[in-house]
N, C-alpha and C positions, 0 to 999 in steps of 0.2 A: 504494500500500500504506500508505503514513504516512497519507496525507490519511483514509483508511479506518478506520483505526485511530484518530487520532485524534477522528472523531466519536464512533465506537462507545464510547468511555472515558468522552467528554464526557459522554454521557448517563448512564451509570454513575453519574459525577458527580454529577449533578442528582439523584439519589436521596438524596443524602448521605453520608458515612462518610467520618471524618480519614482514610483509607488511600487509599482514591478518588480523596479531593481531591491528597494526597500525589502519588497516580500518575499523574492529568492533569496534575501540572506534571513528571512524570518523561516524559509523551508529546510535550507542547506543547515542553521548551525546545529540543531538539535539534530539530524539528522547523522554529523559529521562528531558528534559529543562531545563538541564543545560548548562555551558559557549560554548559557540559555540568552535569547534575544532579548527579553524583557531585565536582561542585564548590562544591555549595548543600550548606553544612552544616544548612539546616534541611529539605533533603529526605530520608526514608531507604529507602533500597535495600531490598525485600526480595527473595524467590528470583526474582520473575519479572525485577528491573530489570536486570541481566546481561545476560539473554534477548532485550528487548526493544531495548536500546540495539546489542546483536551485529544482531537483526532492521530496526532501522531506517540502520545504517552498513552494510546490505546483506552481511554475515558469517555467511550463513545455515548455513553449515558450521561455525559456530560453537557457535550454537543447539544442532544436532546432537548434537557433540561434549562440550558443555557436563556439570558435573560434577552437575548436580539430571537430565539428561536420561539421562545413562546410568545412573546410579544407577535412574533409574524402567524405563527398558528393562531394564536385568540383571540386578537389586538382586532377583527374585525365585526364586521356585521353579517347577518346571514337573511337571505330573502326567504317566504314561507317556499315552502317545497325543493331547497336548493338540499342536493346530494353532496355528501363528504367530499370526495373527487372534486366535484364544481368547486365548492367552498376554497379546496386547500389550490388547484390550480389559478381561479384569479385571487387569493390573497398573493400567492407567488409573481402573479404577473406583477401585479401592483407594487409588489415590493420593488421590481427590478426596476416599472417604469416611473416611479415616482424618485430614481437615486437621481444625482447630480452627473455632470461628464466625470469629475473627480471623483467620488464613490463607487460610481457604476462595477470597476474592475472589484473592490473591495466586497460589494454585495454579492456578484458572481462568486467568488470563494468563498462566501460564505456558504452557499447554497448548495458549493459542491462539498462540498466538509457534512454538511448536514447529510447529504445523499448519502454519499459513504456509508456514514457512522450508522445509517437508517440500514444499510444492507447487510454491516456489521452484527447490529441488534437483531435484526429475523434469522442470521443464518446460527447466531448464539442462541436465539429461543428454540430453536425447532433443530438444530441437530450437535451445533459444537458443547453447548453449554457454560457457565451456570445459566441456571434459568436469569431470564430478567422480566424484572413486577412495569411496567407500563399501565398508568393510569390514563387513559385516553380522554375523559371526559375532565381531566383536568389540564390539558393540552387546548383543547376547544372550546368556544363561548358557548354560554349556556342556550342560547337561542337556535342553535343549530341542531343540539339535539334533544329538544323538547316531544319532537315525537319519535322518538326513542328510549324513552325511560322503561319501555317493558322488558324485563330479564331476557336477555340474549338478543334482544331488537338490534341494537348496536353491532355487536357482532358478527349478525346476520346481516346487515347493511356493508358493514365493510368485506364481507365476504363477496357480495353478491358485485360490489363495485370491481372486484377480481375476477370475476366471470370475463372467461374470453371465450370466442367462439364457442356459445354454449357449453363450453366444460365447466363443471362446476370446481372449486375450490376444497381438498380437506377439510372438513369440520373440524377436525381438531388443533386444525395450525395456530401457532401460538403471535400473539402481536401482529394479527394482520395488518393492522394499521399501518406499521415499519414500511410493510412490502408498498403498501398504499402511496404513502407518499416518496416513497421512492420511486416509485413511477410514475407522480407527477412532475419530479423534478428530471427524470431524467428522461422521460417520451413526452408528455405535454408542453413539456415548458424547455425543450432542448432546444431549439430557433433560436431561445434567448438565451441562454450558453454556448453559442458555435464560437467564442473568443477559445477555447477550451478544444487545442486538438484530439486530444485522448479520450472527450466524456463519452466516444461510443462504445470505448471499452470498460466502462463501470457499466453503460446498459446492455455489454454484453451480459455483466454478472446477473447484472440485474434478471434478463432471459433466462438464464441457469437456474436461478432460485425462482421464481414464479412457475416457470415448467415443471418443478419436483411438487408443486405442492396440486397442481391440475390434474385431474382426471386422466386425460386424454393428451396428446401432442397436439399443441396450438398451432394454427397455419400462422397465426396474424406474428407469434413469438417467431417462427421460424423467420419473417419477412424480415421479421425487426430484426434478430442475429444475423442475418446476411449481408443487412445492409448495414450495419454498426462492423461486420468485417471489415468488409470495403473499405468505409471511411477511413477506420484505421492500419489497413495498409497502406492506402495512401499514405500515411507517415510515419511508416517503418523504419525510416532511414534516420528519424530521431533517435532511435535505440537500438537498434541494430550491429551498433558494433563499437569497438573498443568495450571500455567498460560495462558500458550496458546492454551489453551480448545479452547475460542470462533475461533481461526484464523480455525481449525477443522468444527466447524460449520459454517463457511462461505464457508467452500471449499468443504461442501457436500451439502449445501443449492445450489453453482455455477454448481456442477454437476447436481442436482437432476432439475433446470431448463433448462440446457443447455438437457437431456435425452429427459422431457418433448417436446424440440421443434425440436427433430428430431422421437416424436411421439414414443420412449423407456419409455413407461410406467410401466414395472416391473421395469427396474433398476431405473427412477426415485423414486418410492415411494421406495426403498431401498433406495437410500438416504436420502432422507424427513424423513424417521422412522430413519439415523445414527446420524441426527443432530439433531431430538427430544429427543432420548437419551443422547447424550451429554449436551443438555440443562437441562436436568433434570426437564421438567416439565410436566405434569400428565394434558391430556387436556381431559374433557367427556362433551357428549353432557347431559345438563340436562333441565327439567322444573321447572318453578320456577312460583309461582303467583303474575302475573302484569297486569296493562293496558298502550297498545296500544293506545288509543283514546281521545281526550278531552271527550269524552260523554259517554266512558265506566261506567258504574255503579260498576259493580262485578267486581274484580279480577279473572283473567281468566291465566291458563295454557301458560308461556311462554316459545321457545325454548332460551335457553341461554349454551356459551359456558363458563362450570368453570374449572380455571389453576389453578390452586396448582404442588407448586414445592416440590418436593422430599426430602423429613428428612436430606438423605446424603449428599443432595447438597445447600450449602449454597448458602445464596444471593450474588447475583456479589457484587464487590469490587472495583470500578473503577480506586479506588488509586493504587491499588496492581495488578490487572490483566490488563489486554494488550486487552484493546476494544476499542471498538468505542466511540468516543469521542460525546455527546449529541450534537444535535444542540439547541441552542440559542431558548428561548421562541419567544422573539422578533421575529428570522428569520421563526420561524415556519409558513403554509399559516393559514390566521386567519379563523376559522371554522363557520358559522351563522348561525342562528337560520333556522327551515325549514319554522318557519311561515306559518305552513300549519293549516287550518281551522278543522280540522279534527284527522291527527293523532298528535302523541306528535312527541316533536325531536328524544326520544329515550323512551324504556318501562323502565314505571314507577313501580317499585320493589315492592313487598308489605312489603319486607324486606330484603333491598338490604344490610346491614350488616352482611347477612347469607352466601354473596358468596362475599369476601371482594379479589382484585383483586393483586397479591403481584406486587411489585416496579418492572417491568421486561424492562432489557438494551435492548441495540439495535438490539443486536443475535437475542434475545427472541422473542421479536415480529417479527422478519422477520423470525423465526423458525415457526412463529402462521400461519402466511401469507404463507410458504412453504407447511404447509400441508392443510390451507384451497384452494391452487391453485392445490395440488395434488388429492383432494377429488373434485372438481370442475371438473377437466380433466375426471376424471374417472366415472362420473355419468352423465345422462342424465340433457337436459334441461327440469326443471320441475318446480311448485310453491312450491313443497316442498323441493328442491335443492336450490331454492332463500332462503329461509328462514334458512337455515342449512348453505349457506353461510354467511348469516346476521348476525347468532351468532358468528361468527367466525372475522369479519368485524370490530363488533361492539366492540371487545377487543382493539384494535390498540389504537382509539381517547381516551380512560381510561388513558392513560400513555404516552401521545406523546413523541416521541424519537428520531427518524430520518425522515427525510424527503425522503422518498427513494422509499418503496416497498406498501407502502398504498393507496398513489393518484392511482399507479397502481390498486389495489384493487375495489378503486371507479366505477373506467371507465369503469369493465369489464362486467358489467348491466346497464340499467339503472333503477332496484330496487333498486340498493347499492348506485347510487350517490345520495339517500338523506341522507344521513349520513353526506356527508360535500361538497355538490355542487360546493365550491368555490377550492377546494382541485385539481381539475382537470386542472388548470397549475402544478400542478408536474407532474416529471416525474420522472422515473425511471434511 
């Protein structure tokens, strides 16, 4: 999310404007860990800096609750029969058309900070966790939901404002709200953020989590991811290379799954092959002589998958490039033995020095995991598909990294959860 933001400013930037430049060094210092901005007397805060520094110390309940964000959700009037949606897209307009030429850039950041934190919040309620408590009627004036006061009216209203193409909405999903006005800010009211080259890749996300909570596959979400692609190809060359190689490969890895689940199998694995190349690593399926078994005698023929990275491309640099920050051993889920009477935890190499596994960050493996879920999609269910995804599987736990796209991996057999059974409270 920082690394994300921080481009999108930088180019801002490059336009010009003292306020710009002002707010790329309010992006870059916390960013870069050094002295916080609000201790640079020659930087100055305006309404969005609050926002962003709550958005980037991960406070996104902050953002929410903040006093520019409530003031713009309640601070209005409501007409009899106006819908939530209506209400919160023209408070929004209004917010932006009522700023000054001077403001104007300031209001935009604010609104994308709020976006964010809003997509942040739904995807914490309903799959990362902790829960979070959102009181919605104390976000809104009272006059807008006077006929709503019957238990679960409200609710039911912001679900129903979710309705797309006749698909209805899970009843259960938590903070619909969240999802609510993040789609007013980022498809109703996007015209009035195109200063903003990157916002079609937050409404990518945005697609990704409204689709999971829908019934059915949306056409109108598909239109909307394809064409929030485009846009941001077109400015691939922001990030595309030197340091910000890896932010490239996370935004073709978020395509190449978001194609996958609207069932775009060619252009997924055209993504999966643009972010393997940017990774620069070299994946082939080989045999190699191991055992499988406590009782195996001989060495026998094992499918294993070997990564070797590319001469040209060096080993990440955590100091110097702009990635994903390791999780903590500690916080890592702790992985057990399988204790099984029969097979080993994992095959035992006859000479496991001969495919020696290089140091690979948190891209890398979720670059391994994109193409072992792109080769899964696209082959039958078979015993010889389990096992060609098990060499694939079996790279992840070599180098733990992130906590993120593996547990995923686990869950999606149950041949692969003995790899690390207890691995299955993550989530994605």
């Amino acid at each position: 999310l920082r690394l994300l933001f921080c481009k999108t400013f930088r180019k801002q930037t490059k336009r010009g404007g003292t306020y710009l430049k002002t707010l790329d060094r309010l992006i870059y210092v916390p960013a870069l860990g050094h002295a916080s901005p609000r201790e640079d007397a020659n930087v100055h805060i305006y309404e969005a800096g609050p926002l962003l520094q709550s958005l980037f110390d991960g406070d996104f309940e902050a953002v929410l609750l903040s006093p520019q964000v409530l003031d713009l959700l309640g601070g209005g009037d409501s007409s009899d029969g106006e819908s939530i949606d209506a209400y919160l897209e023209r408070r929004v307009l209004a917010y932006l058309n009522d700023s000054t030429q001077e403001d104007k850039a300031d209001r935009e950041n604010a609104l994308l900070a709020l976006a964010v934190s809003c997509l942040h919040l739904f995807a914490q309620s309903n799959w990362t966790g902790p829960p979070v408590a959102i009181h919605v009627p104390d976000l809104l004036p009272p006059a807008l939901l006077t006929s709503l006061t019957e238990p679960g009216a409200l609710t039911s209203a912001l679900l129903s404002s979710l309705l797309l193409d006749g698909e209805s909405v899970y009843c259960l999903v938590g903070n619909p709200f969240l999802l609510l006005l993040a789609r007013v800010l980022l498809v109703n009211c996007s015209a009035k953020l195109d200063s903003f080259e990157l916002l079609p890749w937050w409404t990518l996300r945005y697609v990704s989590l409204h689709q999971q909570v829908l019934e059915e596959r949306s056409p109108q979400l598909l239109g909307l991811a394809q064409t929030s692609i485009e846009k941001v190809m077109k400015y691939e060359s922001l990030f595309s290379e030197g340091t910000l190689r890896n932010l490239s490969i996370q935004f073709h890895l978020e395509c190449g799954y978001t194609s996958l689940t609207y069932y775009e199998y060619n252009p997924a694995k055209e993504h999966f092959q643009r972010a393997k190349e940017l990774s620069g690593l070299n994946m082939n399926m080989i045999g190699a002589l191991g055992k499988r078994t406590r009782f195996q005698q001989n060495f026998l023929a094992q499918l294993i998958l070997d990564v070797k990275r590319k001469e040209d491309f060096p080993a990440p640099e955590p100091d110097r490039e702009l990635t994903l920050s390791p999780t903590p051993l500690a916080s890592l889920p702790k992985d057990h033995d399988l204790s099984d009477d029969t097979v080993l935890n994992q095959i035992n190499l006859a000479e496991p020095g001969q495919y020696p596994m290089p140091d690979l960050s948190g891209e890398e493996q979720a670059v391994i995991l994109g193409v072992c879920t792109d080769f899964q999609k696209n082959n039958p269910i078979h015993k010889l598909t389990e096992e060609e995804l098990l060499a694939f599987t079996s790279v992840s736990p070599v180098s733990p990294c992130l906590v993120v796209a593996f547990p995923l991996k686990c869950c999606e057999c149950p041949q692969l959860k003995k790899l690390a059974p207890c691995l299955i409270n993550g989530t994605f």
